[in-house]
SEBAZA-875053 format. One record per residue (C-alpha): x, y, z; residue in three letters. Coordinates in Angstrom, 3 decimals. Each point is the difference from the previous one (the first is absolute). Layout:
BEGIN
[[X,Y,Z],ala],
...
// end
This chain:
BEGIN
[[-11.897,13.703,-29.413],unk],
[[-1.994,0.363,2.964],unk],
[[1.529,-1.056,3.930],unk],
[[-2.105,-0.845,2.486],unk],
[[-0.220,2.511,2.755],unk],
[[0.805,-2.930,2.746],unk],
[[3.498,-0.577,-2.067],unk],
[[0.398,4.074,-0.498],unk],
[[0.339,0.279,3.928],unk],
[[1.274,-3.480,0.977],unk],
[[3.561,0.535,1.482],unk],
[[3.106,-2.301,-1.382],unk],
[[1.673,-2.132,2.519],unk],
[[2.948,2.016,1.359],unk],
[[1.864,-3.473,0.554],unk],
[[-0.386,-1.337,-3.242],unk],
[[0.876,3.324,-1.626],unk],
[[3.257,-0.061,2.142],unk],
[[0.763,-3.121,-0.998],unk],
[[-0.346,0.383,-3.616],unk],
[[2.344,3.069,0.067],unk],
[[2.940,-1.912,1.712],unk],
[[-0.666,-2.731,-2.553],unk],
[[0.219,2.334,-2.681],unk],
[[3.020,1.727,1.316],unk],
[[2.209,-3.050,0.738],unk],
[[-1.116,-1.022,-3.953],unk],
[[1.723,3.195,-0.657],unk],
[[2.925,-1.251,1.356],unk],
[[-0.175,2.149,3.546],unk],
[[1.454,-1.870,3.421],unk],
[[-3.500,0.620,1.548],unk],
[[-0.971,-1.158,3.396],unk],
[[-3.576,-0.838,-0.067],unk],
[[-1.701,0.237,3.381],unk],
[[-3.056,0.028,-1.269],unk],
[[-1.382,-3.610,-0.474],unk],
[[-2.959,-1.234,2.295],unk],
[[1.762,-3.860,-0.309],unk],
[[2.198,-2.292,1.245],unk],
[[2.726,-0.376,-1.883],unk],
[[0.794,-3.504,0.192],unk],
[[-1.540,-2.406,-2.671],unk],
[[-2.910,-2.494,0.494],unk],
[[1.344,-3.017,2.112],unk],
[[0.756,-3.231,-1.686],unk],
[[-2.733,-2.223,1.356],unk],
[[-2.573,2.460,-1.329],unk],
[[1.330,0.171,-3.499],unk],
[[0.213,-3.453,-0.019],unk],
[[-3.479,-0.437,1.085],unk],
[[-0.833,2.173,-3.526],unk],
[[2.270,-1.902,-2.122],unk],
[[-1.598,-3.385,0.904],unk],
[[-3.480,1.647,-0.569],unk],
[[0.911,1.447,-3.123],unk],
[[1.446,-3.619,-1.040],unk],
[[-2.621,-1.684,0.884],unk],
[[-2.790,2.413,-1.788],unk],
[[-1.404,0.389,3.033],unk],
[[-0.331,3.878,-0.734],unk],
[[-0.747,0.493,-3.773],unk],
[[-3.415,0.403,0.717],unk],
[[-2.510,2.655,1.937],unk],
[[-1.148,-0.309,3.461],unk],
[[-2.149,1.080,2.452],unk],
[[-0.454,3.628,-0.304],unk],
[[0.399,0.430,3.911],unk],
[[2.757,-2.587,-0.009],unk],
[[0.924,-3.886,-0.094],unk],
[[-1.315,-1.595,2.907],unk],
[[3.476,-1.253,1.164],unk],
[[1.223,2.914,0.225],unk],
[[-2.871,1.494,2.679],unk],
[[0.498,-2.771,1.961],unk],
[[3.525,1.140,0.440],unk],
[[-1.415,3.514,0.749],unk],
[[-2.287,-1.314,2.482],unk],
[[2.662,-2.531,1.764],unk],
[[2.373,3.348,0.059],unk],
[[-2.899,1.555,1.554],unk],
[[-0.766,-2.069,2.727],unk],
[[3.675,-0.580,0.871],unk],
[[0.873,4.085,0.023],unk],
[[-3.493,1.468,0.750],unk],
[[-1.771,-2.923,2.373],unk],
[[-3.112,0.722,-1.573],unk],
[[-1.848,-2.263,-2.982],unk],
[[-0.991,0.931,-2.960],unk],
[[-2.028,-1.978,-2.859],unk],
[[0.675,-0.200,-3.685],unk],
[[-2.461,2.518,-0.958],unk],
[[1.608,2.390,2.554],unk],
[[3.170,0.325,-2.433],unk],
[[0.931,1.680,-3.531],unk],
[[3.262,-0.375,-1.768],unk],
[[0.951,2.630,-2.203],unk],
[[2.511,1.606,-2.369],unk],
[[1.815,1.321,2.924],unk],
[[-0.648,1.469,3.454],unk],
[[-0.680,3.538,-1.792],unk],
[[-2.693,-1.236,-2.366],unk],
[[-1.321,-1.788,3.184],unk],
[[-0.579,3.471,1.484],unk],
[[-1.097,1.212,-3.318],unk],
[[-3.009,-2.519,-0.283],unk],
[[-0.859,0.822,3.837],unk],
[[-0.602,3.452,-0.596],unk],
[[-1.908,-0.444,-3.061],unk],
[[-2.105,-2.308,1.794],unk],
[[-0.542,1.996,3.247],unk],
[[0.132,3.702,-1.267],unk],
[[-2.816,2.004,-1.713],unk],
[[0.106,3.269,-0.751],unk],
[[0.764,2.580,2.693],unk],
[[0.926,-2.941,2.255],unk],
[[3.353,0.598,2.642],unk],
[[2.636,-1.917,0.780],unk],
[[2.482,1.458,3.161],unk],
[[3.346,-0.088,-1.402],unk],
[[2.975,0.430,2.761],unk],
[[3.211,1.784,-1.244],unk],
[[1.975,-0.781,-1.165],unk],
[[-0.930,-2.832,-2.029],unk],
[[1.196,-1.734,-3.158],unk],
[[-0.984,1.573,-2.832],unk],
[[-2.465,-2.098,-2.092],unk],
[[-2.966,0.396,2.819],unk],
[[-1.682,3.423,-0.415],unk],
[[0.575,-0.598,-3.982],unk],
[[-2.001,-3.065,0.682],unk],
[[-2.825,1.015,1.740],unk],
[[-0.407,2.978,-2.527],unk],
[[0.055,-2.489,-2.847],unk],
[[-3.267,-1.662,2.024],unk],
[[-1.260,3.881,0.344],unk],
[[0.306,0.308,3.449],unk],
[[2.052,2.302,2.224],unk],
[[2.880,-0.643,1.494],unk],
[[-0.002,1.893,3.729],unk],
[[3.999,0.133,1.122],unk],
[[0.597,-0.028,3.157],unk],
[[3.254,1.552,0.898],unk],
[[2.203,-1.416,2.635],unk],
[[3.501,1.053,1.037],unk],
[[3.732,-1.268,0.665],unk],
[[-0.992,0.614,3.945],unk],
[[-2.260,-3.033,0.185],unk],
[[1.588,-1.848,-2.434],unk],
[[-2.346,0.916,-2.632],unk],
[[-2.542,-1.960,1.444],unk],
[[-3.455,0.845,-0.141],unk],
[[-2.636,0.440,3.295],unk],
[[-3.259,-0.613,0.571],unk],
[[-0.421,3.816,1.107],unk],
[[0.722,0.945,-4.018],unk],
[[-2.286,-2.568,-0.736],unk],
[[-2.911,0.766,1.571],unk],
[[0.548,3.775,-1.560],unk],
[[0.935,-1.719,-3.010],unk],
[[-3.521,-1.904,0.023],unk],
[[-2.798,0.711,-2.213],unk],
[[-3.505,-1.415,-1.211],unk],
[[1.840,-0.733,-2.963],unk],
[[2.974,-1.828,1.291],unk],
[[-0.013,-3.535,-1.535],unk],
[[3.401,-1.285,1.119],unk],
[[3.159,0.704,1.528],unk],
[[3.444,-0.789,-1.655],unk],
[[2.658,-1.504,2.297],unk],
[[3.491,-0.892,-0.933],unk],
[[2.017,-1.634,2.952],unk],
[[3.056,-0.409,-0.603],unk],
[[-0.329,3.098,-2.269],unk],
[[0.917,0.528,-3.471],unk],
[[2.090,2.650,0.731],unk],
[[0.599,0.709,3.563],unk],
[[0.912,-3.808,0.855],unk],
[[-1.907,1.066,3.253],unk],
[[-2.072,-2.786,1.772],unk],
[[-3.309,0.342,1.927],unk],
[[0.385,-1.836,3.149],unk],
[[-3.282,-2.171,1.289],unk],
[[-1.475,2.836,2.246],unk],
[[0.256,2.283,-2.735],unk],
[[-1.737,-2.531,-2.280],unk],
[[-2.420,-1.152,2.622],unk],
[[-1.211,3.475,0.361],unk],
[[-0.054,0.973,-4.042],unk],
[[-2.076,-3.220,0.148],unk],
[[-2.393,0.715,2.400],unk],
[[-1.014,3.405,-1.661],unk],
[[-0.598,-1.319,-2.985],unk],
[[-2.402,-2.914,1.342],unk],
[[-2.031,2.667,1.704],unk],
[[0.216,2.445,-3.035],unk],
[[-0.696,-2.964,-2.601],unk],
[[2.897,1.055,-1.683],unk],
[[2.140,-2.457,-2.002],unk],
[[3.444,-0.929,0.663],unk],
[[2.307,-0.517,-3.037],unk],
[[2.808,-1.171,1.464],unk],
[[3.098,-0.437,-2.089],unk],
[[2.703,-2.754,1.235],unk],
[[2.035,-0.091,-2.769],unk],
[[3.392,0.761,2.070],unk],
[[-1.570,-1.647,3.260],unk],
[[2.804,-2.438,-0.476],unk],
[[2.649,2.408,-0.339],unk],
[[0.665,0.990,3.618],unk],
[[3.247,-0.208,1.664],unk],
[[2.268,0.912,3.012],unk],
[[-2.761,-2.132,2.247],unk],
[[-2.869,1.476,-0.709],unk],
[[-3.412,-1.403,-0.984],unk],
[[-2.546,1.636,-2.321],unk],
[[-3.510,-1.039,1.210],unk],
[[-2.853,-0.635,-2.484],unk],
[[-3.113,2.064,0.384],unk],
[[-2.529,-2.910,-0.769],unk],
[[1.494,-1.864,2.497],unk],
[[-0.566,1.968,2.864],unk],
[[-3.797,-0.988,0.463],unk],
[[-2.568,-1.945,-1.759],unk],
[[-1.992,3.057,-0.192],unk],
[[2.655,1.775,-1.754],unk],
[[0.856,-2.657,-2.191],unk],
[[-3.772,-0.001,-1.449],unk],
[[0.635,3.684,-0.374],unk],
[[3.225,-0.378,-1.935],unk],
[[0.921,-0.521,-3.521],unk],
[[4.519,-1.675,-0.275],unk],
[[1.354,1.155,-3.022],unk],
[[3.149,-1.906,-0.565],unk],
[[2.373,-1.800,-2.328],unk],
[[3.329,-1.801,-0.857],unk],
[[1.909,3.027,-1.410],unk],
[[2.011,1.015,2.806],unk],
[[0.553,-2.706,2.371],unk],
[[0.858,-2.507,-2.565],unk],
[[1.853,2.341,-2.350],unk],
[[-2.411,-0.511,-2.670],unk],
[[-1.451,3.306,-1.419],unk],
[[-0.098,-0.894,-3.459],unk],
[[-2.217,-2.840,0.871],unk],
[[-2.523,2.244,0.278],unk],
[[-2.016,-1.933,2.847],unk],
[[-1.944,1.390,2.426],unk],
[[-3.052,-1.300,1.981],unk],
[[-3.156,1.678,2.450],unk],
[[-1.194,-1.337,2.993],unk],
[[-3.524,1.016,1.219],unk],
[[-3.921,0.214,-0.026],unk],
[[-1.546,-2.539,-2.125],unk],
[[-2.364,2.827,-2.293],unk],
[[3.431,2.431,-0.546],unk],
[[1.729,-2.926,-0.882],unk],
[[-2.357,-0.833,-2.863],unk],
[[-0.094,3.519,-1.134],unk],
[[3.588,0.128,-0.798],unk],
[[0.015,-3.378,-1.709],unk],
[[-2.701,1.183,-2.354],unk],
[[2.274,3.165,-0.687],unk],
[[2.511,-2.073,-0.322],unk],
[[-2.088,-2.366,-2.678],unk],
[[-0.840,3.040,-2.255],unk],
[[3.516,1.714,0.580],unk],
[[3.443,-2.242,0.193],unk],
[[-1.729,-3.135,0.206],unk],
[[2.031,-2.693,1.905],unk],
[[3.141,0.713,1.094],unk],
[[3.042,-1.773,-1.642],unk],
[[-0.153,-3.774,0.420],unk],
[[3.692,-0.867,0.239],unk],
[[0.580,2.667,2.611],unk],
[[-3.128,-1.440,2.281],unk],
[[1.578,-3.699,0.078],unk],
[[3.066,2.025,0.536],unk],
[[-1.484,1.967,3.360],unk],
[[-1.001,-3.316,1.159],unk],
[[3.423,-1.125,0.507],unk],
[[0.909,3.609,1.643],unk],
[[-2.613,0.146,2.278],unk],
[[0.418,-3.720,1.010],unk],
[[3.209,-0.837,-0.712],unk],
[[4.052,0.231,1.696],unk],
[[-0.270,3.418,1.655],unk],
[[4.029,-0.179,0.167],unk],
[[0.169,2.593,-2.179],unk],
[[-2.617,2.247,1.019],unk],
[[2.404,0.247,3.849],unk],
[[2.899,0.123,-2.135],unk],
[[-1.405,3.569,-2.207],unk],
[[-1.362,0.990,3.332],unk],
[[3.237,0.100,1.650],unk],
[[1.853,1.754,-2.611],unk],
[[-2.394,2.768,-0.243],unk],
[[0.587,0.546,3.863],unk],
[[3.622,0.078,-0.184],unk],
[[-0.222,2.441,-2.912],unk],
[[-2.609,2.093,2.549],unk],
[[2.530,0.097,2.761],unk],
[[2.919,0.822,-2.122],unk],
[[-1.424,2.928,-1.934],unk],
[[-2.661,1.353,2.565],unk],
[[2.441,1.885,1.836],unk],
[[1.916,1.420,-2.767],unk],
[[-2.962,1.058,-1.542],unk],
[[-1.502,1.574,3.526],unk],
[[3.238,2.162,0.148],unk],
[[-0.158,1.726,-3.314],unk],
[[-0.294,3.804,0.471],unk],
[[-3.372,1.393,0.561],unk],
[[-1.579,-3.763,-0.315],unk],
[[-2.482,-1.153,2.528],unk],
[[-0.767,-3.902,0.478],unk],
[[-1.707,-2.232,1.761],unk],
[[1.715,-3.519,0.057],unk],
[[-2.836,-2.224,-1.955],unk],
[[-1.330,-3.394,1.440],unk],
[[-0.921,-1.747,-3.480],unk],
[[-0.648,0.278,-3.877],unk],
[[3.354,0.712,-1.047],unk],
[[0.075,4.233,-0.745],unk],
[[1.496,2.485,2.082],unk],
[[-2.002,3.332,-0.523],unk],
[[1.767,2.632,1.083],unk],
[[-1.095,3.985,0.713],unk],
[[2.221,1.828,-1.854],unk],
[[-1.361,3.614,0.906],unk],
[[3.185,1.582,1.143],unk],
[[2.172,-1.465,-2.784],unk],
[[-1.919,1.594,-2.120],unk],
[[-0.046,2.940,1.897],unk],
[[3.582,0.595,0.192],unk],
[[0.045,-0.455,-4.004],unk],
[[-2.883,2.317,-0.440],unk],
[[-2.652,-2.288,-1.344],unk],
[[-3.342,-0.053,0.693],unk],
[[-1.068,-2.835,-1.948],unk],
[[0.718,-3.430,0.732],unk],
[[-0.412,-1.565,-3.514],unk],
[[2.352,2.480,-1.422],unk],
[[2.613,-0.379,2.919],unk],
[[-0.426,-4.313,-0.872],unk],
[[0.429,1.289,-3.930],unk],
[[3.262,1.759,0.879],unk],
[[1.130,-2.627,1.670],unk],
[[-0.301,-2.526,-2.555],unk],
[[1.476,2.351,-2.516],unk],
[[3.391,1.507,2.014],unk],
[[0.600,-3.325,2.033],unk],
[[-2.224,-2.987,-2.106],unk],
[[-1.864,-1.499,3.080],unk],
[[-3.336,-0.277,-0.609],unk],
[[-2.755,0.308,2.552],unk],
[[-3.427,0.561,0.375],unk],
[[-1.708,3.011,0.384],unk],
[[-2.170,-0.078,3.673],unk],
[[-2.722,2.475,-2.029],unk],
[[-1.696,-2.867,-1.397],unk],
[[-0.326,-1.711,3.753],unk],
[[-1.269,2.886,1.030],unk],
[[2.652,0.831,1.734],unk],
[[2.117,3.049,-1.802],unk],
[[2.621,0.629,2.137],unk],
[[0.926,-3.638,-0.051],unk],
[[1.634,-2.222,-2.694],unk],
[[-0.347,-3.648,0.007],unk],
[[3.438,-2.508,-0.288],unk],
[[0.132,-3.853,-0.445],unk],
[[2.120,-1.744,1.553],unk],
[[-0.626,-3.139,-2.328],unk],
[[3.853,0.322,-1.073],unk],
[[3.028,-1.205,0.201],unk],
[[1.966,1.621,3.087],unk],
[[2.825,1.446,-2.392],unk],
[[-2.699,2.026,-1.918],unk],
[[-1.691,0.912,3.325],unk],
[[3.251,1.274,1.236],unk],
[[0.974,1.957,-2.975],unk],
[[-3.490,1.764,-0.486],unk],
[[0.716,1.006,3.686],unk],
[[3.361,1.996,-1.266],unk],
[[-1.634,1.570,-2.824],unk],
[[-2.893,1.409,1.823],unk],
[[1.834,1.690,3.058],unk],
[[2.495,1.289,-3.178],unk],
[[-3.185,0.967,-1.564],unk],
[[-1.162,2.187,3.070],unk],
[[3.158,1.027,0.850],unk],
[[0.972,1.733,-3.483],unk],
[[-3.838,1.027,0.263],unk],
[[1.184,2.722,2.530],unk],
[[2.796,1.483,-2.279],unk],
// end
C-alpha cells in the first residue's frame, strides 16, 4: 500500500505519544505518575453539562448545523470578545470548529501555498510546524532562550523575515513555557507585522490561565490596526475544563474566515451540536468555577515551583500562565551522562514511573515539559522520584 509522502515525514505529537504510554503502563498495572497531559484535570462544571443534558432532552441537537457554527453560539464568541478584547467583531468574522487545533489547521490550509513561511518562535507546542507542513509551507523557528524568557524580538524577526513570510505564530501564555508577552512586547511584535503585512496568529487559549497578579494582554487588542492584522484562535478546552468537547472558535478577517469554513464544509463539517449549546453556557454562564480551577492551579504553581527549581542540574524560570513548568535539564543529564533528552525522559519513566514530555518536540532538547494539571500529592511525589532518579544517575 502506498503512503503519502506528507504522512511519511509528518511528525507524531510528542504529547499525545506520552500520554498514551502512561495510559498503557498504568493498564499494566504500574503506579505511574503521568505528567504529561496538556488538561485540566477537573471535570466539566455542572451548569455546562446541564446545559447539554437539557439540549439533548429536548432534541435540540440530533440534527446538523451550520458548518461554521450555530449562530448562538458566535454571539457568545463575539459578546466574550468585546468584553475581553474591546474590539467588535461581526458574525462572518468567526468560525467554530472541532477544536482550537483544527482551527489552526483550516488557517493554514487557507493561507499557505506552497513554499509559503510561517516564523515559528521556540519553543512552541508541538502541533504548529506539523501543521504548516501539512499546508506545504515552511515552518521558519525562531529560537529564543531561558535569558529572555523565551520570548521572541523584533530584531529575530526582521532577520527572520522573508518575501515568503505569510504569518507569524504567537502563543502568549505559551504552551510550554507558561511565559507571557507583556503589552510593549506585543505592541512592538504588532507593529512589525503591520508594516511587513505579515499575519498575526495569535493563540489565547491559556490567556485565562494567569496567576500570582499578573495579566496576559491580547495582541488584537492593542490597536485597531493590529486587530485588522490579526487572526484569535481560541476555545473552551482549557479554561472551562472541557477538552473533550472538542470546541474551538477563530476570530478574524472576513475572506480567511470563509476559507476555513469551506474547509471545514468539505472536511469535519459542523462541529458537534450538543457541545456548541454546551459552550454557550461556558462562555456566558457562572464563571465561579472558572476562579475556582484558576486558583488551584496557582497554589499547585507555588507549591511545586520551587521544589522543582532546586533539583540538581535543573534550570527554571518561574512561569506566569498555561499551567507547565518546562524545565532545562542540561546538567542533570550531564551528571548521568546523557546526551539525549528523550532517552533521559524514557529512563525516567522506566526506573522511577513519572512520565514527562520530551522538550525535542518543542524545539527545545535540553528541556522537558511537566503539567502541573495534578493533584498536589502526585506533584509532590514525582518531585521525589526525579531528584532519586538523578541522584542514582551519578552512581
Amino acid at each position: 500500500m502506498k503512503i503519502s509522502k506528507r504522512i511519511q515525514n509528518l511528525e507524531p505529537s510528542v504529547t499525545l505519544a506520552a500520554t498514551a504510554k502512561v495510559r498503557e503502563l498504568k493498564a499494566q498495572g504500574h503506579n505511574v505518575i503521568g505528567l504529561t497531559v496538556g488538561e485540566p484535570d477537573f471535570t466539566t462544571p455542572d451548569n455546562i453539562e446541564q446545559a447539554a443534558i437539557e439540549a439533548i432532552k429536548s432534541g435540540a441537537v440530533s440534527f446538523y448545523t451550520a458548518a461554521g457554527g450555530i449562530p448562538e453560539l458566535k454571539e457568545a464568541i463575539i459578546q466574550v470578545t468585546k468584553r475581553d478584547y474591546e474590539i467588535d467583531v461581526k458574525p462572518n468574522q468567526v468560525i467554530v470548529t472541532s477544536g482550537a487545533k483544527f482551527a489552526l489547521y483550516a488557517l493554514f490550509q487557507t493561507i499557505l501555498d506552497k513554499g509559503d513561511e510561517v516564523i515559528i518562535p521556540t519553543p512552541y507546542w508541538v502541533s504548529y510546524g506539523e501543521q504548516v507542513k501539512l499546508a506545504e509551507g515552511v515552518p521558519v523557528f525562531v529560537e529564543t532562550v531561558l535569558e529572555t524568557d523565551y520570548k521572541v524580538t523584533v530584531e529575530q524577526l526582521n532577520a527572520a523575515l522573508t518575501d515568503k513570510t505569510q504569518a507569524l505564530m504567537l502563543n502568549s501564555p505559551s504552551n510550554p513555557t507558561g511565559m507571557i508577552y507583556n503589552e510593549k512586547e506585543l505592541r512592538a511584535i504588532g507593529e512589525w507585522a503591520v508594516e511587513n503585512d505579515v499575519l498575526i496568529i495569535s493563540d489565547d487559549i491559556y490567556a485565562r490561565l494567569v496567576y500570582n497578579g499578573k495579566h496576559a494582554p491580547y495582541m488584537a487588542a492593542i490597536s485597531d490596526e493590529i486587530a485588522r492584522q490579526t487572526i484569535i484562535i481560541n476555545g473552551v478546552s482549557k479554561t472551562f475544563a472541557m477538552t473533550g468537547w472538542r470546541i474551538g472558535y477563530a476570530i478574524g478577517n472576513a475572506e480567511i474566515i470563509k476559507g476555513m469554513t469551506d474547509i471545514v464544509s468539505q472536511s469535519t463539517s459542523n462541529p458537534t451540536a450538543v457541545s456548541q449549546v454546551a459552550s454557550v453556557e461556558a462562555l456566558l454562564g457562572d464563571q465561579s468555577t472558572v476562579r475556582e480551577m484558576r486558583i488551584a492551579f496557582e497554589e499547585r504553581l507555588n507549591t511545586i515551583y520551587p521544589k522543582v527549581a532546586a533539583l540538581p542540574g535543573v534550570t527554571l524560570k518561574k512561569p506566569q500562565g498555561a499551567f507547565y513548568l518546562f524545565p532545562n535539564v542540561k546538567g542533570a543529564m550531564e551528571m548521568g551522562g546523557y546526551d539525549n533528552v528523550t532517552t533521559w525522559v524514557n529512563d525516567l519513566l522506566e526506573q522511577e514511573h513519572v512520565a514527562l514530555v520530551t522538550g525535542e518536540g518543542f524545539g527545545a532538547p535540553e528541556n522537558v515539559r511537566m503539567s502541573y494539571s495534578s493533584s498536589m500529592e502526585d506533584l509532590e511525589e514525582a518531585v521525589v522520584r526525579i531528584r532519586r532518579f538523578i541522584e542514582n544517575s551519578q552512581k
